[in-house]
C-alpha positions in Angstrom: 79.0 92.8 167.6 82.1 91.8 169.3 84.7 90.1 167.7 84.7 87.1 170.1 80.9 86.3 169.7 81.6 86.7 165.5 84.5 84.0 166.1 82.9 81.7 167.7 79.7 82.3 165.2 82.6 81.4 162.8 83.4 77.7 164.2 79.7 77.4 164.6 79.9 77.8 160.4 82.3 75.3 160.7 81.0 72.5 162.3 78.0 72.8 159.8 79.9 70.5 158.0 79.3 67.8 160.3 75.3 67.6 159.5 76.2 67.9 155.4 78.6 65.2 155.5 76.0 63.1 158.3 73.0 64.0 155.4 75.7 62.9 152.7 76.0 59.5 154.5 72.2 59.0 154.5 71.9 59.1 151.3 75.0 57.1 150.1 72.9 54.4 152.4 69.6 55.2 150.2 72.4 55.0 147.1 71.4 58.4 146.1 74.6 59.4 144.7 73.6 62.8 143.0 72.6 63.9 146.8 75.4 62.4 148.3 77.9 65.0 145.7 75.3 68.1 146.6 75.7 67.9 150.2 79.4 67.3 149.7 79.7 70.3 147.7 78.1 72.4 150.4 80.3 70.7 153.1 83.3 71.8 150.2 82.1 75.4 150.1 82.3 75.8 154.1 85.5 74.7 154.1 86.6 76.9 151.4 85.6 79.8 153.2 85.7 79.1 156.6 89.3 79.8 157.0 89.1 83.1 155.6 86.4 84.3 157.9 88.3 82.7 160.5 91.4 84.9 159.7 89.3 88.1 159.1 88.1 87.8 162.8 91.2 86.6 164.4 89.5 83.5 166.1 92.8 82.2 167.2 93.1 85.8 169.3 89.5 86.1 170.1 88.4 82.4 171.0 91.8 80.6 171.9 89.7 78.2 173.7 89.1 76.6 170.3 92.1 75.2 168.2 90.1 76.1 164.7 92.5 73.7 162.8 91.6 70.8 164.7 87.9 71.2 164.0 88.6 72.1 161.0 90.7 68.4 160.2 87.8 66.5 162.3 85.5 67.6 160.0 87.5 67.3 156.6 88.3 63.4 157.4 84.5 63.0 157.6 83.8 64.4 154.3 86.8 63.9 152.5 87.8 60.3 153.5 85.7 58.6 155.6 82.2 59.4 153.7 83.7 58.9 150.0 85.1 55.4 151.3 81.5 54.3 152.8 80.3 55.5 149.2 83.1 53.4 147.2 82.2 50.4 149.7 78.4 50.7 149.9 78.0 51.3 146.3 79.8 48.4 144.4 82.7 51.4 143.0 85.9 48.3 143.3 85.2 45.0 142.0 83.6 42.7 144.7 85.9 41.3 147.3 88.4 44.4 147.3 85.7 46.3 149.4 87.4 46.4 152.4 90.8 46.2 151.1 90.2 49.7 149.0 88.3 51.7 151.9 91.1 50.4 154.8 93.8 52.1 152.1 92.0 54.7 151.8 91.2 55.7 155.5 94.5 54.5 156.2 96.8 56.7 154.3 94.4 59.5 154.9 95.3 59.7 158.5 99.0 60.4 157.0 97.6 63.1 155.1 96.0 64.7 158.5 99.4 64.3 160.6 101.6 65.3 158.1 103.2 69.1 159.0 104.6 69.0 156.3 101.1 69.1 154.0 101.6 72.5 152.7 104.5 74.5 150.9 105.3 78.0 152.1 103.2 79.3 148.8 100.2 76.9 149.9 100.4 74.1 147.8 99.5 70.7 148.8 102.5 68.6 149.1 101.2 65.1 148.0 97.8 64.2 146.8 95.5 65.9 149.7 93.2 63.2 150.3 90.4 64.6 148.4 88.7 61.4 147.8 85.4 63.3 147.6 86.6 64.7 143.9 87.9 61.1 143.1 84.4 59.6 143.4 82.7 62.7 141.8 84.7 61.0 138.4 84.2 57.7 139.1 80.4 58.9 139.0 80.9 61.2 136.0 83.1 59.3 133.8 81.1 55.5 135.0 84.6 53.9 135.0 84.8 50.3 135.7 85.3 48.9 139.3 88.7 47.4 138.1 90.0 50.8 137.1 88.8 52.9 140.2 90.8 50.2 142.4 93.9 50.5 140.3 93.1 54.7 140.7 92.8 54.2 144.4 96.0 52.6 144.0 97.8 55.3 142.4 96.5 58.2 144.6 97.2 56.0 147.9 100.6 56.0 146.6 100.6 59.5 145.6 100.0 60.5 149.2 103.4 60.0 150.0 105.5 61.4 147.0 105.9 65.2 147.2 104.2 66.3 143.7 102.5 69.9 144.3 98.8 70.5 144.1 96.6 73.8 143.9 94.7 75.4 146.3 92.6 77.8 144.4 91.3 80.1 147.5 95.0 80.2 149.3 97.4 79.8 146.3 97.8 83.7 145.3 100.6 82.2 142.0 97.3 82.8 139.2 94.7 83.2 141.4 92.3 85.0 139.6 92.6 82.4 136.5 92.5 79.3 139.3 89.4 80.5 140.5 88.0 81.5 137.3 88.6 77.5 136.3 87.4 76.4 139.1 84.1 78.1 138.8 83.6 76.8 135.2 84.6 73.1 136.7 81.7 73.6 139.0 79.4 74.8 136.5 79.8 72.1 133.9 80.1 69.5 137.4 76.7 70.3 138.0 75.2 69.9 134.1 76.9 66.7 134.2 76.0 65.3 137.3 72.2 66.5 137.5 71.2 67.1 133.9 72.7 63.9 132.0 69.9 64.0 130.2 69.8 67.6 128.9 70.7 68.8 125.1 73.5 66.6 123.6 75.3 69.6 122.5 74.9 71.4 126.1 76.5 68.0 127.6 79.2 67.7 125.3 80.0 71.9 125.7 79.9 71.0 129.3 82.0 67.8 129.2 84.7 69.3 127.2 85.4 72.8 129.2 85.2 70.2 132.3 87.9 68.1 130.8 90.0 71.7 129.9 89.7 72.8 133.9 90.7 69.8 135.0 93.4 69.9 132.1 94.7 73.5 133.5 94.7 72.5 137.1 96.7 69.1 136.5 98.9 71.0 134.1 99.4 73.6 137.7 100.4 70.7 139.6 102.9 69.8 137.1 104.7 73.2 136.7 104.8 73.6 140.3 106.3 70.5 140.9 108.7 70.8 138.5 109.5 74.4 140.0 111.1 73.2 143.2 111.8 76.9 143.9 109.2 79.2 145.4 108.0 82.6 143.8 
C-alpha cells in the first residue's frame, strides 16, 4: 500500500472524531452524561494517536493537500470546548443565570488557546492550561461539586489560559514517559470504575478513588516541577 493512500487513510482516522464528538452531543441533549464521557474518551484516544501515525507516514510529504494540524484543531475545539460548554450549559453544571456567561468564557478564551503559537514548549509541554474542558467536566461529574464551585473553577482555568504554567503531554513529553503513561493508564482505569460502576464494592470504589486522586496528584505535581524548571532538559 502506498504511503499516500495510508496518509490520507490517516486524516480519514481523524475526522472520526467529528461523529464521536456529534454522538457526544446527542446525548448531552438526552442528559446522558456517562455516554457523553465514553464517546469523548474515544474522540480523546484518536487524538492521542493520530499524530503519531500521522508522523510514521509522513502525511505532510505524502498528502500536502491536507494541513493535518488544522483538522486536527477543527476537531479538538468540537470535543474539547465547544461540546463540554453545551454539557456545563445544558446540564444545570453553573448556578442558574451564569449559563451563558460561563460557556461564552469558555469558548472565548479557547479560541486563544487554538491561535496561540506559542502553545507548546520545545520539550512539548503545554504552555497554559490547554483547554481541556472535557477533563474539567469529567470532575465536575466525578466529584458532584456544586454549581457555585465549578463557575469559580471555570474562573480559574479561563484565567489560567493565559499565564505560562507548564502542563504534560503524556504521549509527546519523552521527560518520564514511561511513568506518565503508566499514570495515565491507571487514571483511566479507576475513571472508568468511578464513572460507570458507582455502585460497585465500597472497597473497589474507594481503591479506585484514591489511586485516581494519586494520578492526578503525580501529574499536577509534573506541572509544578516543570514550571518551576524554566530551563529545558
Amino acid at each position: 500500500m502506498s504511503k499516500t493512500l495510508l496518509s490520507y487513510f490517516v486524516h480519514i482516522f481523524t475526522v472520526t472524531g467529528v461523529v464521536f464528538g456529534f454522538l457526544a452531543l446527542i446525548n448531552a441533549i438526552e442528559q446522558n452524561i456517562p455516554a457523553v464521557f465514553f464517546f469523548l474518551a474515544i474522540a480523546l484516544f484518536v487524538d492521542g494517536i493520530d499524530g503519531s501515525l500521522a508522523r510514521i507516514v509522513d502525511v505532510k510529504k505524502n498528502t500536502p493537500n491536507i494541513n493535518g494540524e488544522i483538522l486536527d484543531n477543527i476537531i479538538d475545539y468540537l470535543n474539547y470546548v465547544f461540546v463540554p460548554a453545551f454539557v456545563i450549559y445544558w446540564c444545570n453544571m453553573v448556578p442558574e443565570g451564569l449559563e451563558l456567561i460561563s460557556i461564552s468564557i469558555i469558548l472565548i478564551v479557547s479560541c486563544y488557546t487554538f491561535a496561540n503559537n506559542n502553545i507548546k514548549t520545545t520539550d512539548f509541554y503545554f504552555s497554559g492550561f490547554p483547554a481541556l474542558w472535557n477533563v474539567v467536566i469529567l470532575y465536575f461529574y466525578i466529584l458532584d461539586s456544586s454549581s457555585e464551585t465549578n463557575f469559580y473553577i471555570i474562573i480559574a482555568f479561563a484565567f489560567l489560559t493565559f499565564i505560562p504554567f507548564k502542563y504534560v503531554h503524556p504521549f509527546r513529553v519523552i521527560e518520564f514517559r514511561k511513568t506518565s503513561l503508566s499514570l495515565l493508564i491507571l487514571w483511566m482505569l479507576s475513571t472508568v470504575v468511578l464513572l460507570y460502576f458507582p455502585e460497585s464494592n465500597q472497597v473497589i470504589i474507594n481503591i479506585s478513588f484514591i489511586l485516581w486522586c494519586l494520578s492526578n496528584l503525580y501529574f499536577l505535581s509534573l506541572t509544578v516541577i516543570r514550571s518551576i524548571r524554566k530551563e529545558v532538559i
